[in-house]
C-alpha positions in Angstrom: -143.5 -54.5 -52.9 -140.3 -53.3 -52.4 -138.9 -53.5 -56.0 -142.0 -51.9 -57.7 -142.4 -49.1 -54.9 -138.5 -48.8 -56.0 -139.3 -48.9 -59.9 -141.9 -46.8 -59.5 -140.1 -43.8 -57.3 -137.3 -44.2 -60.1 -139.8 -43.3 -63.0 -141.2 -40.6 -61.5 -137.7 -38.9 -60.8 -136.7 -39.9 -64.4 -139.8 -38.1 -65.3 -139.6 -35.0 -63.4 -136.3 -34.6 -64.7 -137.0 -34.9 -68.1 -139.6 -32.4 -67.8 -136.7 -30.1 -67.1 -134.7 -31.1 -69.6 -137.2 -30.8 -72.7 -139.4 -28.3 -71.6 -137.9 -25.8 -68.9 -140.0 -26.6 -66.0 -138.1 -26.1 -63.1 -139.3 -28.0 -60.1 -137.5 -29.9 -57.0 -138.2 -33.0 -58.1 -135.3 -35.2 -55.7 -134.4 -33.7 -52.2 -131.4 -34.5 -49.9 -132.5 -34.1 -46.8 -129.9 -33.3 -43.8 -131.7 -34.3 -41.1 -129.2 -33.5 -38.5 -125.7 -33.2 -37.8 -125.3 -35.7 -34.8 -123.1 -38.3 -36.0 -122.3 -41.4 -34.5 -118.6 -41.7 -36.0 -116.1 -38.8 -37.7 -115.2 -38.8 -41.0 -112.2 -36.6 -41.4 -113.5 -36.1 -45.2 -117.7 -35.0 -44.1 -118.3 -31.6 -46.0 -121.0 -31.5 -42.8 -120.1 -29.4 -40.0 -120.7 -32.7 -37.8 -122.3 -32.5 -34.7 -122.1 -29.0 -34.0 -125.4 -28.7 -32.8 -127.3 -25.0 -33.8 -130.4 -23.9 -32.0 -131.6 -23.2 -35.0 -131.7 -26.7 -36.6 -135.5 -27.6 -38.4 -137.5 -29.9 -35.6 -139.6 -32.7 -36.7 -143.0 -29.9 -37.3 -140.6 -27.6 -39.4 -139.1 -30.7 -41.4 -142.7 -31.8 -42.0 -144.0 -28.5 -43.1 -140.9 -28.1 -45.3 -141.4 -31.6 -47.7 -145.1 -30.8 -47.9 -143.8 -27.2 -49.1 -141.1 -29.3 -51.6 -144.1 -32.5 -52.3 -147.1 -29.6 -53.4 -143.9 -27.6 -55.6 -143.8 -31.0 -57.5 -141.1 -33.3 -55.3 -141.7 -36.8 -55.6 -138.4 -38.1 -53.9 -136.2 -37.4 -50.5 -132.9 -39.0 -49.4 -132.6 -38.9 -45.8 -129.2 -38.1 -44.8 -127.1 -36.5 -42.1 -124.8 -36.7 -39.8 -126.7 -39.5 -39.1 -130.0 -39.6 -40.1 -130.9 -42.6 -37.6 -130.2 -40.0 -34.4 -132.8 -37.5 -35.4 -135.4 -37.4 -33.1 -138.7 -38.0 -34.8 -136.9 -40.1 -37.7 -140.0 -42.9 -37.7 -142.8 -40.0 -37.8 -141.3 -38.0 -40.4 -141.2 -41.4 -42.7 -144.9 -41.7 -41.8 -145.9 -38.5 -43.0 -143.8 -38.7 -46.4 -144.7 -41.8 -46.9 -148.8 -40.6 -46.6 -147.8 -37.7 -49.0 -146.8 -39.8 -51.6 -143.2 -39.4 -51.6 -140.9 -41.8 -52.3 -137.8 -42.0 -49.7 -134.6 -43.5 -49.6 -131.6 -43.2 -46.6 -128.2 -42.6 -46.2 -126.6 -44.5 -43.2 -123.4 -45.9 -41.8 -125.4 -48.6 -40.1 -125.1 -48.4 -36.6 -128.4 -49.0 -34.6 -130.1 -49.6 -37.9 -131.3 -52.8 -36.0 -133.9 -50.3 -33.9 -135.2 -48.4 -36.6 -135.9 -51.2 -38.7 -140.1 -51.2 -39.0 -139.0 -47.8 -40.3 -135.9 -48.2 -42.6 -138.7 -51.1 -44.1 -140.9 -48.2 -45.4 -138.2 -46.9 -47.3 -137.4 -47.5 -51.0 -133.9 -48.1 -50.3 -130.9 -48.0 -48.2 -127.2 -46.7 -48.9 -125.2 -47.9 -46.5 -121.4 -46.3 -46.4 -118.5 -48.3 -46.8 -114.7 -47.3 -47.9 -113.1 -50.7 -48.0 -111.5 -53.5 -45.9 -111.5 -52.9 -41.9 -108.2 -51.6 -41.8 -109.0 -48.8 -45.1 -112.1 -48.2 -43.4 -112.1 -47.7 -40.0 -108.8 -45.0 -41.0 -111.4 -43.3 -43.1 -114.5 -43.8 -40.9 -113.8 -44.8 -37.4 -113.1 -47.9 -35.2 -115.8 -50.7 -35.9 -117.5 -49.0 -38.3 -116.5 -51.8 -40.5 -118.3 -54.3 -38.2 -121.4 -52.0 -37.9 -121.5 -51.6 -42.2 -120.8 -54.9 -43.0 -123.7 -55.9 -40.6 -126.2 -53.1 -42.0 -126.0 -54.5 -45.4 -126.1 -58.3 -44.1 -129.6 -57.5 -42.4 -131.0 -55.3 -45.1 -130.2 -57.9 -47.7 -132.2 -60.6 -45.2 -135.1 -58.4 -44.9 -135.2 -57.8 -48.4 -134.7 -54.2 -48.6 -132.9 -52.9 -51.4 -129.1 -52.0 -50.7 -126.4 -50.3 -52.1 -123.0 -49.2 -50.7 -121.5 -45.7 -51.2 -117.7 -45.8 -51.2 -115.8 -42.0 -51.1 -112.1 -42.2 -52.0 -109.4 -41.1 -50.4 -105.6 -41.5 -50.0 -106.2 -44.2 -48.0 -108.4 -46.1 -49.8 -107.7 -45.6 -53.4 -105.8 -49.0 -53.8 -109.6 -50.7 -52.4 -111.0 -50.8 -55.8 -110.8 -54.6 -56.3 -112.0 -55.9 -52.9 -114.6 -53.2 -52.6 -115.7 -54.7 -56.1 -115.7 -58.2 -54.6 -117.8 -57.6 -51.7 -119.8 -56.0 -54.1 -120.4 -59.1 -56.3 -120.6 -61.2 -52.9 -123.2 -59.1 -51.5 -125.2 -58.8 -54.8 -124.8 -54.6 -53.8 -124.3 -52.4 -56.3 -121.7 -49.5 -55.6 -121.4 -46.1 -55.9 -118.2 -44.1 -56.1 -117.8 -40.2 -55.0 -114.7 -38.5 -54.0 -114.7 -35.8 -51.0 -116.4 -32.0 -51.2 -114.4 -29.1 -49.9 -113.8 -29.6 -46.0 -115.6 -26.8 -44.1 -112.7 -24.5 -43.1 -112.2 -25.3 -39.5 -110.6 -28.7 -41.2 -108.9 -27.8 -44.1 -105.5 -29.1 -42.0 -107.2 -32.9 -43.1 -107.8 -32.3 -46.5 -104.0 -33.1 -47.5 -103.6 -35.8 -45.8 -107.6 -37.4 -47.3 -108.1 -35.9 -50.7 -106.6 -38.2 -53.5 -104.4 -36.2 -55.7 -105.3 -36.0 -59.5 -103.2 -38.5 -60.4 -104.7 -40.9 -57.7 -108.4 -39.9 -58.9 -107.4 -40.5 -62.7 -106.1 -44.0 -61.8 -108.7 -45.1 -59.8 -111.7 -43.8 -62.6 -109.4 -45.6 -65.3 -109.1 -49.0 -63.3 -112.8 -48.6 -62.6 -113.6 -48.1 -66.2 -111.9 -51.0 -66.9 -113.9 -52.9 -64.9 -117.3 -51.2 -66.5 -115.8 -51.9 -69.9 -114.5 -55.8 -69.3 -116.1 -57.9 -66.5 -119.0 -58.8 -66.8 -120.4 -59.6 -63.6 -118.7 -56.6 -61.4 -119.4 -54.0 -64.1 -123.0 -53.9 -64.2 -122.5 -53.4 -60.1 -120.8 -49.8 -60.8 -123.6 -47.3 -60.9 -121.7 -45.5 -63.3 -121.8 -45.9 -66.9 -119.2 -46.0 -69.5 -120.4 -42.8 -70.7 -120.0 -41.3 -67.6 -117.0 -42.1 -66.5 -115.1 -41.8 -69.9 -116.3 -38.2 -69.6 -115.0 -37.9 -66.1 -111.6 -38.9 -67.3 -112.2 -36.1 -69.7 -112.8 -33.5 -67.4 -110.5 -30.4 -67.9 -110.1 -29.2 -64.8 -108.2 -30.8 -61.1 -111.1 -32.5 -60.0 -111.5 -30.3 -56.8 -112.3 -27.3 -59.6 -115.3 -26.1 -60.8 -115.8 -25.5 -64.5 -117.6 -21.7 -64.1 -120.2 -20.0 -66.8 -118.6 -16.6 -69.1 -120.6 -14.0 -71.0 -120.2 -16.3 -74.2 -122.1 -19.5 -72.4 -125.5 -19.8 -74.0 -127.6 -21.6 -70.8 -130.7 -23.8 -71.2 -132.1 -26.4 -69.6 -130.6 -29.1 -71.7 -126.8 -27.8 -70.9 -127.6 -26.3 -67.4 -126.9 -28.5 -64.4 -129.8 -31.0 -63.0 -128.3 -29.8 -59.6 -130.0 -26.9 -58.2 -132.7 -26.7 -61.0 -134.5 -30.5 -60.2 -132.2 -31.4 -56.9 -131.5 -29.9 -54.0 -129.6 -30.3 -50.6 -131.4 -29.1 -47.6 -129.5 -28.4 -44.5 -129.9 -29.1 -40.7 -130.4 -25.6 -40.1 -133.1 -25.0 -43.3 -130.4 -23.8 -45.9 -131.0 -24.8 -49.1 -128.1 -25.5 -51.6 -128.0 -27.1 -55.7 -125.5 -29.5 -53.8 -123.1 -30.6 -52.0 -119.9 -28.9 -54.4 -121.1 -26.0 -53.3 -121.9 -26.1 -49.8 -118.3 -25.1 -48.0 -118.4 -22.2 -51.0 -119.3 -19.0 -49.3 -117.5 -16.8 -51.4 -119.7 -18.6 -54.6 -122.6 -19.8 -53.2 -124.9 -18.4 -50.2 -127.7 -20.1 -49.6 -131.1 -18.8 -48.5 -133.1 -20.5 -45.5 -136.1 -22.0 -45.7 -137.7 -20.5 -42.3 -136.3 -17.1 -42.6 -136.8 -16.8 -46.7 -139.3 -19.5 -47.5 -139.0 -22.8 -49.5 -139.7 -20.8 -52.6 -137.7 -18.3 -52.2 -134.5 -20.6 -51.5 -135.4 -22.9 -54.2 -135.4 -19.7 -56.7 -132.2 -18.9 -55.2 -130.7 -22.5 -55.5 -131.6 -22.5 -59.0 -128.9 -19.2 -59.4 -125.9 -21.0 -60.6 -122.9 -19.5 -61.7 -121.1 -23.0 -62.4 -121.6 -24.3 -65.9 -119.9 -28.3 -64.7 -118.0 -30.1 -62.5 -116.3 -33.6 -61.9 -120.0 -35.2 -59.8 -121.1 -38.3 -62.0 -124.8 -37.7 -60.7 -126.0 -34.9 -63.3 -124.2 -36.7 -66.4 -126.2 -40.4 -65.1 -129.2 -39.1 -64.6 -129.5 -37.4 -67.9 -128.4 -40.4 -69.5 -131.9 -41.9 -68.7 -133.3 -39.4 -71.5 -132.3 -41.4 -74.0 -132.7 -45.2 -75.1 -129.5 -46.8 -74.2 -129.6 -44.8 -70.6 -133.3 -46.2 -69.7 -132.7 -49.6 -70.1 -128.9 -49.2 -67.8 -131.2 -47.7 -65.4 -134.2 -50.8 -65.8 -131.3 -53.2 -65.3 -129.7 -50.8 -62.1 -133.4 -51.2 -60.8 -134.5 -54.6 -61.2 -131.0 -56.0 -59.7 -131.1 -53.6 -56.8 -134.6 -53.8 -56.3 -134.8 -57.8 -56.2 -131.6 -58.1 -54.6 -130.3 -60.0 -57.3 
């Protein structure tokens, strides 16, 4: 059951995007949902303002009204993120009622006290579970035992035969990690993402010299890992990234902390405007919604309009504004990938291994 509800949530996002893509119809189709700020660990590198608690962060009624608002204006999928989504209060009810809506739902975690939650985390499509390398690499970038509590996430998930992957962000401190995050991968049977930091929020923009990788690092590091992609085949087809992709990351023109933004001479559609903001969105504690997370510690280029004070339609209409034309995130370029032949049956494969655990 797992790998077909998995299969079938992936079509249906594939679906709604290309809907955007070839004919212009605008619609949240994937939502990232941050359910709170409360985090069990702290990440110098979070782009959340973690646990700084507002008053007047969405409760468990206002999150529920707000994904039947996104379900009945054509969503189909939610990620379930944070802080950490496991310490929101009304975590297993919320599943419940997105579950009965028909959406599909997948979660973001570091791991710990995923044990308690687990009838829960069982309804889900799938599970990312955070992890930046050995302990040492890891608990620098993530906190003391959060190793232990990862490694022991993904061990579980794999016996109960949910599908996992792992999300690795890079940093200076783990940007040598690429081969024995690559063989846990293989060990594991996980596949592996790779992102590299947003823009610290400004109260810790002391950190981001001594975390962000420098452009020579992040060039590196996507060339090794395109070699990978390119020449092993049994820890390539465990990168969720394609060739494609990545060769046009390595392209990109700008630092990769820089945004690429539109002129007066850009001619916009929906087959050269970013998938961000148009078919998925970021949602905040507090009911702010944002194209993503590039933008979200932007103030002076993005503000973002609030679901209880504007209305879901209203914010999504003013998500949609963009003023960027690109930027280095993988995510747009992969997903429109699965428009075309080549990209569908990459994403079959990603599917089937993730979803049997195989």
């Amino acid at each position: 059951m797992s790998f077909f509800n998995l299969a079938v949530s992936r079509m249906k996002i594939v679906a709604g995007m290309a809907r955007y893509h070839y004919l212009g119809e605008r619609r949240p189709v994937f939502a990232h949902l941050l359910l709170t700020n409360r985090c069990n660990l702290d990440c110098h590198y979070c782009f959340v303002d973690v646990n700084t608690i507002y008053s007047t962060d969405l409760d468990l009624d206002e999150w529920k009204k707000t994904v039947l608002e996104l379900r009945d204006q054509g969503c189909v999928a939610i990620t379930l993120m944070g802080g950490e989504p496991l310490l929101f209060k009304g975590l297993d009810q919320l599943v419940d009622y997105a579950n009965s809506l028909g959406l599909s739902i997948d979660l973001i975690t570091n791991g710990i006290g995923i044990e308690k939650h687990f009838a829960t985390v069982s309804k889900m499509n799938s599970v990312m579970v955070s992890l930046d390398g050995p302990l040492e690499e890891n608990n620098i970038n993530r906190g003391k035992r959060s190793f232990d509590y990862a490694c022991n996430a993904i061990k579980e998930l794999k016996k109960k035969n949910v599908p996992v992957r792992i999300n690795c962000v890079v940093t200076r401190q783990n940007k040598e990690c690429l081969p024995w995050l690559l063989d846990f991968a293989e060990q594991n049977r996980a596949p592996i993402t790779f992102n590299l930091p947003s823009e610290f929020p400004h109260d810790a923009k002391e950190f981001e010299q001594q975390i962000m990788p420098s452009p020579k690092d992040v060039r590196e590091f996507y060339t090794e890992l395109l070699e990978y992609k390119l020449n092993d085949p049994v820890k390539g087809p465990l990168i969720l990234a394609s060739e494609e992709t990545l060769s046009h990351i390595l392209d990109y023109p700008l630092p990769y902390q820089e945004i690429v933004w539109q002129t007066e001479n850009d001619v916009m559609n929906s087959k050269n405007t970013c998938l961000f903001g148009q078919t998925w969105i970021h949602i905040n504690s507090n009911g702010d919604i944002y194209p993503c997370s590039q933008l979200w510690n932007k103030p002076e280029s993005f503000q973002p309009k609030n679901v209880r004070k504007d209305g879901v339609t209203a914010a999504l209409k003013n998500s949609s504004d963009l003023k960027c034309k690109t930027c280095f995130c993988l995510a747009p370029s992969e997903w429109r990938r699965t428009f075309t032949f080549k990209g569908m049956l990459d994403g079959a494969k990603v599917t089937v291994m993730q979803g049997l655990n195989k």
